[in-house]
Phi, psi and omega in degrees: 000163196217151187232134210236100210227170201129159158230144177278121161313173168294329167310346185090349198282174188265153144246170192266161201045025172312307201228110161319324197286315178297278209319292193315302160329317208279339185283343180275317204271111166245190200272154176082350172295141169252138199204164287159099161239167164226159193240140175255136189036052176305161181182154180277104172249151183271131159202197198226130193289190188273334153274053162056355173287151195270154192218162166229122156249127195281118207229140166190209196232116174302090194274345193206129191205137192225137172287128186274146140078175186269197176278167198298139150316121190283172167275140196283138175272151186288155180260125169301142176259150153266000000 
């Protein structure tokens, strides 16, 4: 799932640093995590990739979104050899 943060200019493009809300989520969100959204109005949109190729993304309005599982394990410290 990929997170997006902005409102589209009229040009469709995004600016960047739209939603305090967002921002602040994306720092919780790593890739591979698991989580539980329910979503308002999915719909597929079509765009076009940087070689021109036709692309799909699946898009909506998050309305609720719950974290799976407990938090992540920190990484184990390497042990000083004596």
């Amino acid at each position: 799932m990929s997170m997006r943060t902005g409102r589209r200019r009229p040009s469709g493009s995004r600016r960047p640093g739209g939603g305090s809300r967002a921002e602040k989520l994306a720092e919780h969100l790593k890739r591979g995590a698991a989580i539980y959204a329910t979503i308002k109005d999915p719909h597929l949109a079509e765009f076009k990739d940087r070689d021109g190729n036709p692309r799909q993304a699946l898009t909506g309005r998050i309305l609720d979104l719950e974290f799976a599982g407990g938090r992540p394990a920190p990484a184990p410290a390497e042990k000083a050899e004596a």
